[in-house]
C-alpha positions as CSV (number, residue, x, y, z in Angstrom):
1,X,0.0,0.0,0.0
2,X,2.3,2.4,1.0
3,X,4.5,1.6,-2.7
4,X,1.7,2.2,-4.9
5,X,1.3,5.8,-2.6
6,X,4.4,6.8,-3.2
7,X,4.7,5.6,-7.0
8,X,1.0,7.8,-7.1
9,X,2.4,10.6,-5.6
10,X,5.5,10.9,-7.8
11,X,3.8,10.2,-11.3
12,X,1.6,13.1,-10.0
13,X,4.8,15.2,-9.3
14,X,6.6,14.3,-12.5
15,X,2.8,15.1,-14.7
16,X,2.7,18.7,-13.0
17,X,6.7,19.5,-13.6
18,X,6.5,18.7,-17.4
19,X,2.9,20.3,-17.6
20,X,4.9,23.4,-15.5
21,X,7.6,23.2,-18.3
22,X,5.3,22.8,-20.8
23,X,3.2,25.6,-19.9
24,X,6.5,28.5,-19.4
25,X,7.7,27.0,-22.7
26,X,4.4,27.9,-24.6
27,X,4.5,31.3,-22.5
28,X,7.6,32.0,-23.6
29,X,6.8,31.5,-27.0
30,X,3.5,33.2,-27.4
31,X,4.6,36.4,-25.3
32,X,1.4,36.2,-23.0
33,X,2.5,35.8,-19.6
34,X,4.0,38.6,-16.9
35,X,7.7,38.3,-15.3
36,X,6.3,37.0,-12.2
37,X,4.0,33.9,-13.7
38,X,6.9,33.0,-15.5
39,X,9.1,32.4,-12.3
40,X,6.5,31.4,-11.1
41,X,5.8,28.3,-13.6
42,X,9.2,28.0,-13.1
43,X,9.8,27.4,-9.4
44,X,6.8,24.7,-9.5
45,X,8.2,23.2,-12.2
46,X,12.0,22.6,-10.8
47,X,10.7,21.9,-7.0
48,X,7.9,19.1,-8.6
49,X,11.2,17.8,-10.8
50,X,13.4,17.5,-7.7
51,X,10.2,16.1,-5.5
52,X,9.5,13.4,-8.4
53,X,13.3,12.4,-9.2
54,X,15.5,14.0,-7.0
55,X,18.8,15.3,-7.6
56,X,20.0,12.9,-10.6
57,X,16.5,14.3,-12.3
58,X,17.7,18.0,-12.0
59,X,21.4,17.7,-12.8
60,X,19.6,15.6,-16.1
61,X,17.9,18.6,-16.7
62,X,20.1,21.5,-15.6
63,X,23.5,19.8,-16.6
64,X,25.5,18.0,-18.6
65,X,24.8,14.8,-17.2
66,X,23.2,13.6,-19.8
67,X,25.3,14.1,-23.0
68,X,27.7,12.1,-21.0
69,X,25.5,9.0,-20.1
70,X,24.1,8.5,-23.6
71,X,27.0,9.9,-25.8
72,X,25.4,12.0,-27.9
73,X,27.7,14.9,-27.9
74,X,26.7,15.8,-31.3
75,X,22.6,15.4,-31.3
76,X,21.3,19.2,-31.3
77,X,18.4,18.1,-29.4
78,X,20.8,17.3,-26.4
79,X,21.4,21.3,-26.2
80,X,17.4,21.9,-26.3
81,X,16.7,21.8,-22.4
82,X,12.5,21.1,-22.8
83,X,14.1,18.0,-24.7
84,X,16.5,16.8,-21.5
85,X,12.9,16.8,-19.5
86,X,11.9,13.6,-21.3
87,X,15.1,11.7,-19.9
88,X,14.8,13.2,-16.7
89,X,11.1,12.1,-15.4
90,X,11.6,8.4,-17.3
91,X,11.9,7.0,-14.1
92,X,8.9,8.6,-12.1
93,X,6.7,8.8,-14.9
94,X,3.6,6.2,-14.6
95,X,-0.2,6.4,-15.6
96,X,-0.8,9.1,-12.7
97,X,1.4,11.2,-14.9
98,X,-0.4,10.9,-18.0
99,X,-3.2,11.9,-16.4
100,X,-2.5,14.5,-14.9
101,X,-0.4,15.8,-18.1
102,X,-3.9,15.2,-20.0
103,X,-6.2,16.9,-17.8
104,X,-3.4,20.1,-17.2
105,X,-3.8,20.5,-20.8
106,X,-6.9,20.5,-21.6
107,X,-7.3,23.3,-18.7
108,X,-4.4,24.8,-20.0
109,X,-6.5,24.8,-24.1
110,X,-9.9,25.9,-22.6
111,X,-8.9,28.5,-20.2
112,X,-6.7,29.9,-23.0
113,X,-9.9,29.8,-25.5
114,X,-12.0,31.2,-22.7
115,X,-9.2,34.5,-22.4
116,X,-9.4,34.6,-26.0
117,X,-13.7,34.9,-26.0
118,X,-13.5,36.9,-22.8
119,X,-10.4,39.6,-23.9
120,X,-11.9,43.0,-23.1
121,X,-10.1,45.1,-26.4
122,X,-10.6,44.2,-29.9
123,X,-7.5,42.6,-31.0
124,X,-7.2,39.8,-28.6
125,X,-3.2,38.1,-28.7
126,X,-2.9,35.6,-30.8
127,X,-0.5,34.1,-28.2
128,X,-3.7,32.6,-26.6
129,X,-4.6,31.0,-29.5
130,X,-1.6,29.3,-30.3
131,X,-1.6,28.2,-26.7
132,X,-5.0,26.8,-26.5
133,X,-4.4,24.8,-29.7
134,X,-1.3,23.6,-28.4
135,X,-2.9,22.8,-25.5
136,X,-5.9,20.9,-26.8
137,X,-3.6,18.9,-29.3
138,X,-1.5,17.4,-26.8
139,X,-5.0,16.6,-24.2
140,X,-6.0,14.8,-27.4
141,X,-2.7,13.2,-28.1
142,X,-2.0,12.5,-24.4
143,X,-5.3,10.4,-23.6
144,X,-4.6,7.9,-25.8
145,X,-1.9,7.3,-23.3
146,X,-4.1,7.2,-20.3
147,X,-6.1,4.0,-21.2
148,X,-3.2,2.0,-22.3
């Protein structure tokens, strides 16, 4: 019992750090979000990393760690640091993690399309669209994942 709590608890910790990541990434991107959210999607993401895989998750993530386990010194992607995430939440990522990924985006798609509808000036950013698409896309592409 108290195994399948703690493997619960961490694929819930490793689906909201990559929805965190996920989520500054596309904020990034877009331009929609303040100096302050984007610390703050930051800090939740890196303290859910650590919580879900400890130190040898964040030094995946943060260092070079991983160029040096795998040997790809000359993949590009290895220099991308949204694509050292995957490698670093492999071990504490379970069905609670898809789960949680799936239903963070879909809130993350609708409440972006409900911004969008809602935006009180004429011209709403089309930052919230890209981000709501992006977002209900990978819900969509996520679930099938779920009920594996």
């Amino acid at each position: 019992m108290r195994s399948t709590l703690r493997r619960a608890l961490r694929g819930i910790l490793s689906g909201v750090s990559l929805l965190a990541f996920i989520s500054l990434f596309l904020a990034l991107q877009a331009r929609i979000a303040s100096p302050p959210l984007l610390a703050g999607l930051a800090a939740v993401g890196v303290v859910t990393l650590f919580a879900a895989g400890g130190r040898p998750a964040l030094s995946r993530l943060f260092g070079r760690a991983f160029e040096r386990d795998t040997g790809h010194d000359d993949d590009p992607e290895v220099d991308w640091w949204l694509a050292r995430l995957e490698p670093a939440l492999d071990d504490a990522w379970n069905r609670y993690a898809d789960a949680v990924l799936t239903i963070g985006l879909a809130a993350l798609g609708i409440g972006s399309f409900a911004l969008v509808v809602a935006y009180p000036g004429e011209d709403p950013p089309l930052g919230l669209l890209v981000v709501g698409l992006f977002g209900i896309n990978g819900a969509l592409i996520s679930l099938a994942f779920v009920f594996k």
